[in-house]
TORKOL-4160 file (C-alpha; in steps of 0.2 Angstrom, whole numbers, padded with zeros to 4 digits, m for minus):
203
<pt num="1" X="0000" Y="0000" Z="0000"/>
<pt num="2" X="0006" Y="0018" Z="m0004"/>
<pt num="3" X="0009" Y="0030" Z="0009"/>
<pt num="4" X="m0003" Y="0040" Z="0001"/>
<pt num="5" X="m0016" Y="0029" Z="0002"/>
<pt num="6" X="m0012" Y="0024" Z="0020"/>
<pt num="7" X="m0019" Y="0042" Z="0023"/>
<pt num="8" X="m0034" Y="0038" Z="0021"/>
<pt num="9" X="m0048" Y="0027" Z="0028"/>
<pt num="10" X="m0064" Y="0021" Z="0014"/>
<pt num="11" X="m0080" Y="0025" Z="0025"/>
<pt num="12" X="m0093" Y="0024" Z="0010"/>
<pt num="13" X="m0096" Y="0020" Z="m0008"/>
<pt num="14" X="m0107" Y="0031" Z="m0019"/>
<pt num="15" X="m0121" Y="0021" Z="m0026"/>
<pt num="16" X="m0128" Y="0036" Z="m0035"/>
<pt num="17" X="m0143" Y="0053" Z="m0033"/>
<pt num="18" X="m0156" Y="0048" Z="m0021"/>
<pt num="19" X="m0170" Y="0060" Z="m0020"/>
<pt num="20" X="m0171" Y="0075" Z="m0032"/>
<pt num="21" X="m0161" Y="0088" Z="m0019"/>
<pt num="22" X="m0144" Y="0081" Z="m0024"/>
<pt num="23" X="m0143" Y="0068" Z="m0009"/>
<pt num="24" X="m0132" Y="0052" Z="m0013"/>
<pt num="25" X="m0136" Y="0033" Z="m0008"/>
<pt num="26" X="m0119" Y="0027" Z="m0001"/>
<pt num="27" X="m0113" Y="0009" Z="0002"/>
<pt num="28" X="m0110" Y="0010" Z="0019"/>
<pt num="29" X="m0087" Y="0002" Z="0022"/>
<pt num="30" X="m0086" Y="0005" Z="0040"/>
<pt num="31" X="m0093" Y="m0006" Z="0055"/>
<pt num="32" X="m0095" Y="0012" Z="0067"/>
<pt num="33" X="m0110" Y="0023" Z="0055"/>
<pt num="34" X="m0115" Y="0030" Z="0071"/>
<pt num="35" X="m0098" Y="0039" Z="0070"/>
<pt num="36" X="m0104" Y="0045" Z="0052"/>
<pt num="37" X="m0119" Y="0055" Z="0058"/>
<pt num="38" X="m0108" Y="0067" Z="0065"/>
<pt num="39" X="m0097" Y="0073" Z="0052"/>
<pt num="40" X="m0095" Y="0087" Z="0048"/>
<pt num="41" X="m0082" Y="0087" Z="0034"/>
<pt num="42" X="m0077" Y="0073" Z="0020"/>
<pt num="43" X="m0066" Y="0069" Z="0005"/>
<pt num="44" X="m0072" Y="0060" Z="m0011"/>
<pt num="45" X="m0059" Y="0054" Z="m0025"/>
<pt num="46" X="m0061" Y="0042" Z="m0038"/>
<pt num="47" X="m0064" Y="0021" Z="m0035"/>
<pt num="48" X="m0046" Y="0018" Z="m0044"/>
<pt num="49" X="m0039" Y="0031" Z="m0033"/>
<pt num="50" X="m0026" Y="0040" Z="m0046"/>
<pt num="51" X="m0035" Y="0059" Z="m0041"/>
<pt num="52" X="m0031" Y="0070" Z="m0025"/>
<pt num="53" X="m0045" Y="0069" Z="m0013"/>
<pt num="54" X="m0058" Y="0084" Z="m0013"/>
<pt num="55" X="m0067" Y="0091" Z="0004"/>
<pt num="56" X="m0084" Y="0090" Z="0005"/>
<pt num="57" X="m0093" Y="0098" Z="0018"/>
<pt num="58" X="m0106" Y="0088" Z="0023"/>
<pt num="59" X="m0122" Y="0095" Z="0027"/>
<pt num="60" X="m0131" Y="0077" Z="0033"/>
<pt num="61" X="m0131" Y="0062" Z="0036"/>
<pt num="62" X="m0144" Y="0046" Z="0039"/>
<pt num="63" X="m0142" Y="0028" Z="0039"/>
<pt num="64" X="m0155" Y="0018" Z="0025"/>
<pt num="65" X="m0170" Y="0012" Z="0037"/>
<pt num="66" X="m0173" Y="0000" Z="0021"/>
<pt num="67" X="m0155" Y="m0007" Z="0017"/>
<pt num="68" X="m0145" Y="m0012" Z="0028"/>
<pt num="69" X="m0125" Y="m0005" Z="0024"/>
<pt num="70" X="m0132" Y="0006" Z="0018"/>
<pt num="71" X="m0134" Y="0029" Z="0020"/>
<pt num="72" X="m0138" Y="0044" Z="0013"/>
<pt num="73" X="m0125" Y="0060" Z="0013"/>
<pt num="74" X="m0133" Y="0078" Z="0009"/>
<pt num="75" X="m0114" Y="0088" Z="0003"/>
<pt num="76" X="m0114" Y="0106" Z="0003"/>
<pt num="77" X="m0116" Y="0116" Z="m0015"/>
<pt num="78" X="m0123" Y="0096" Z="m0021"/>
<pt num="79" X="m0141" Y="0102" Z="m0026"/>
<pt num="80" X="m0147" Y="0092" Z="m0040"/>
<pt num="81" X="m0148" Y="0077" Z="m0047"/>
<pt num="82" X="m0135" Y="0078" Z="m0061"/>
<pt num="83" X="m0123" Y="0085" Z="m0046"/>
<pt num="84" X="m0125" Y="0073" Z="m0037"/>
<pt num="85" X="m0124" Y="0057" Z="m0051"/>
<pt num="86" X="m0108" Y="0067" Z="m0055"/>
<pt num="87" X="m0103" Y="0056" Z="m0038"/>
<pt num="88" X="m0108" Y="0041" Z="m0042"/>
<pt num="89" X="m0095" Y="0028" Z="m0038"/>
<pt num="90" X="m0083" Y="0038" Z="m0030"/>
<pt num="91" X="m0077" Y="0036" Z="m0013"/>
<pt num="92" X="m0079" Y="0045" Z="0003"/>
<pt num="93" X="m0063" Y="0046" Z="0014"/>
<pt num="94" X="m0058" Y="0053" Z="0031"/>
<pt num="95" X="m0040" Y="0054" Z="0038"/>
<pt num="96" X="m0035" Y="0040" Z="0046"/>
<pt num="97" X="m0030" Y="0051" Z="0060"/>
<pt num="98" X="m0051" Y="0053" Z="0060"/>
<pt num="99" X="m0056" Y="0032" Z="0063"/>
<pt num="100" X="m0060" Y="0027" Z="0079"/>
<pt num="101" X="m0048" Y="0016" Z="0092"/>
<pt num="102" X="m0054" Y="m0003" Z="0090"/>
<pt num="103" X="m0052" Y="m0010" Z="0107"/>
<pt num="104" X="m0038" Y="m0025" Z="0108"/>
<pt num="105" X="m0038" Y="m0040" Z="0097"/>
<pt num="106" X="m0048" Y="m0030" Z="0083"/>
<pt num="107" X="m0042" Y="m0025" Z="0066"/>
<pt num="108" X="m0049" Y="m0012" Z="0054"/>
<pt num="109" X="m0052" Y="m0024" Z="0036"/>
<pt num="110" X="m0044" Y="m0011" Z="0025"/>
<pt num="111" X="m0030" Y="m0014" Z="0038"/>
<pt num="112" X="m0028" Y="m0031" Z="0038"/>
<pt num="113" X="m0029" Y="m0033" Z="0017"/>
<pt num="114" X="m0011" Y="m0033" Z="0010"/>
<pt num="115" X="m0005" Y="m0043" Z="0025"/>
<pt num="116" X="0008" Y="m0057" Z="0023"/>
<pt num="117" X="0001" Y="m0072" Z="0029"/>
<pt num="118" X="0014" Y="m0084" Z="0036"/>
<pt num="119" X="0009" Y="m0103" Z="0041"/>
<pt num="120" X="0015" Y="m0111" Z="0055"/>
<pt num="121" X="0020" Y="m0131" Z="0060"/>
<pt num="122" X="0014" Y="m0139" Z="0076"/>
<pt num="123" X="0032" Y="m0142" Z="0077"/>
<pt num="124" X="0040" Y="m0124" Z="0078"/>
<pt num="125" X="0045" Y="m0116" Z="0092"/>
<pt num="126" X="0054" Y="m0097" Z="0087"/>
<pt num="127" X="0066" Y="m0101" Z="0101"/>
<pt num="128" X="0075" Y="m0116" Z="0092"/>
<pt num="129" X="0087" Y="m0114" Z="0083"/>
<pt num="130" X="0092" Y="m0135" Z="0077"/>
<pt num="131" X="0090" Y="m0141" Z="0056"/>
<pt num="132" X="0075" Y="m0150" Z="0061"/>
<pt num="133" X="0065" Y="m0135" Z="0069"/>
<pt num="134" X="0072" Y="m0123" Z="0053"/>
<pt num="135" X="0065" Y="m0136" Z="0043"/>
<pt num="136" X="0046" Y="m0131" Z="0049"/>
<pt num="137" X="0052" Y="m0113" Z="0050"/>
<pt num="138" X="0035" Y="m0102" Z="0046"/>
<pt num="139" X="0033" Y="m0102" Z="0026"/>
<pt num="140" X="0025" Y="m0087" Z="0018"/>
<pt num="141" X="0010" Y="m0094" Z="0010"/>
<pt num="142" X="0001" Y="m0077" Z="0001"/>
<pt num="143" X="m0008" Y="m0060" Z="0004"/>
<pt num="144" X="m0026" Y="m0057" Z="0012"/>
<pt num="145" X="m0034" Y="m0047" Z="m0003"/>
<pt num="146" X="m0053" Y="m0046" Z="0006"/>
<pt num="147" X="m0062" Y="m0050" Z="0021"/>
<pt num="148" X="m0078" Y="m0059" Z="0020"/>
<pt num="149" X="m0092" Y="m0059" Z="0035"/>
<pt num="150" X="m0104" Y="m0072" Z="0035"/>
<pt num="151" X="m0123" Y="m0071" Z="0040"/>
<pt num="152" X="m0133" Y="m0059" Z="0043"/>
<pt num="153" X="m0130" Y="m0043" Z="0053"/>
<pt num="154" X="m0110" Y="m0051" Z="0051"/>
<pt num="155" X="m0111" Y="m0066" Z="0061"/>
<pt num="156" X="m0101" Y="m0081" Z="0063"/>
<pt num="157" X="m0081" Y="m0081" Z="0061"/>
<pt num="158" X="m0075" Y="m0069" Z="0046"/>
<pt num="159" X="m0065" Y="m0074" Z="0032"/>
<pt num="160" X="m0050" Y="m0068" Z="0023"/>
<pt num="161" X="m0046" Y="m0072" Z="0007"/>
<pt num="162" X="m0027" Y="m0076" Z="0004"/>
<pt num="163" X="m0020" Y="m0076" Z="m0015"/>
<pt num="164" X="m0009" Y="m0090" Z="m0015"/>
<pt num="165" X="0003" Y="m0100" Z="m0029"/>
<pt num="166" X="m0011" Y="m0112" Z="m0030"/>
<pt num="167" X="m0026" Y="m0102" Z="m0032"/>
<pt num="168" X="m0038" Y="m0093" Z="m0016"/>
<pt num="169" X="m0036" Y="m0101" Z="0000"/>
<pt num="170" X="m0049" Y="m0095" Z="0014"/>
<pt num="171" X="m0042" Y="m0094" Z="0031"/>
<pt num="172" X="m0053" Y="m0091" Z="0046"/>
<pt num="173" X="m0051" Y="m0076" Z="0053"/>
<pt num="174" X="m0052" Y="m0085" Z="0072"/>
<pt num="175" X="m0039" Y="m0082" Z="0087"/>
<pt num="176" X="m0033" Y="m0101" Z="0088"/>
<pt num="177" X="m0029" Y="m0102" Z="0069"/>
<pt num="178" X="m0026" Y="m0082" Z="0066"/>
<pt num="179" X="m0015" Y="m0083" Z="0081"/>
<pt num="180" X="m0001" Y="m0068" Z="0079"/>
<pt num="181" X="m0007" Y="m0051" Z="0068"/>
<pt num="182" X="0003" Y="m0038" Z="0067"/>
<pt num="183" X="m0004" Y="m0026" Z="0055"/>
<pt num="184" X="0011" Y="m0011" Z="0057"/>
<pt num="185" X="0023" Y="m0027" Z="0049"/>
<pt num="186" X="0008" Y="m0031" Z="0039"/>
<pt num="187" X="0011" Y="m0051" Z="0045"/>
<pt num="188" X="m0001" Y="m0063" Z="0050"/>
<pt num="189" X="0004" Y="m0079" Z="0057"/>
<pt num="190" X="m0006" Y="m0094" Z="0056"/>
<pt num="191" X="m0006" Y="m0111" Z="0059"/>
<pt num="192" X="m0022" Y="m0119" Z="0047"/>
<pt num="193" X="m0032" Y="m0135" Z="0055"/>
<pt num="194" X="m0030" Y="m0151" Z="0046"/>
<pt num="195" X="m0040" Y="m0152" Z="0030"/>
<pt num="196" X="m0043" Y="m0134" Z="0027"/>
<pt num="197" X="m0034" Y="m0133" Z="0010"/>
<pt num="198" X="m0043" Y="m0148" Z="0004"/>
<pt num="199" X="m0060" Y="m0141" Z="0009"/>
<pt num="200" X="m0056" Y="m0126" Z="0001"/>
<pt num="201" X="m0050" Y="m0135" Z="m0017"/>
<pt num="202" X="m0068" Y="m0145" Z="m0015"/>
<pt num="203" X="m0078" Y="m0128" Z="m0014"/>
């Protein structure tokens, strides 16, 4: 990741006008849209990212009653329809100085995509040092490019999806398997139960 994207945190998508007074339907991409309601100030920029971000100021904000992960911004001087489908797909961004503090032992997605997963043996201890321990040394196995939740209203154990040599393997994002994350070194260590990579060539 660029240390210009790493300024930045994706809040919501623009799904396009809703209304005739230049509000915009947004997917919603953060887990806190109470947080949302009280913004006062946003940037949009385009979904492949090459463009500076503009500041919006926001005038509301509302989360859909009808679909859930989903809102509705009102931006200032956004008064129309066509201005407001003029937004469509863009992405709304706060600095990442802005995002809330997770509590211990949880990760923002956009955090943990990008993240070298490394799988560990049964066998290794870090400590030791002889030829047969090196030999079940951690081996980097691929990157997490998404995070999938499962169910509704995001229950169960989420996902990640790790690009590997051998095609997608999904790795569950559980403390017992997802044992060691340390998004700053953009690592994840894992030890995978038995029969995981075969259930996953099978799906």
């Amino acid at each position: 990741m660029s240390d210009d994207k790493q300024r930045w945190v994706a809040i919501a998508r623009v799904l396009g006008a809703r209304g005739n007074k230049g509000e915009v339907a947004v997917e919603l991409l953060t887990d806190f849209p109470e947080r949302v309601s009280g913004l006062r100030k946003a940037y949009l920029q385009t979904a492949e990212g090459h463009d500076e971000p503009q500041p919006y100021a926001v005038s509301s904000f509302w989360v859909s009653q009808n679909h859930r992960r989903q809102g509705v911004f009102h931006f200032n001087g956004v008064d129309s329809i066509s201005a407001a489908e003029a937004l469509r797909n863009k992405v709304v961004l706060i600095p990442i100085e802005e995002r809330v503090t997770l509590p211990s032992g949880m990760h923002f997605v956009s955090d943990l995509i990008g993240c070298a997963v490394f799988e560990h043996s049964e066998h290794y201890h870090e400590q030791a040092s002889s030829p047969c321990s090196l030999a079940d040394a951690p081996a980097a196995i691929g990157n997490v490019t998404d995070v999938e939740f499962i169910g509704e209203e995001q229950q169960g154990t989420p996902l990640l999806h790790v690009a590997t040599h051998q095609g997608e393997l999904l790795v569950p994002l559980a403390e017992d398997i997802c044992f060691r994350i340390d998004t700053t070194a953009r690592r994840i260590d894992a030890r995978l139960p038995e029969g995981l990579r075969e259930l996953n060539t099978q799906e």
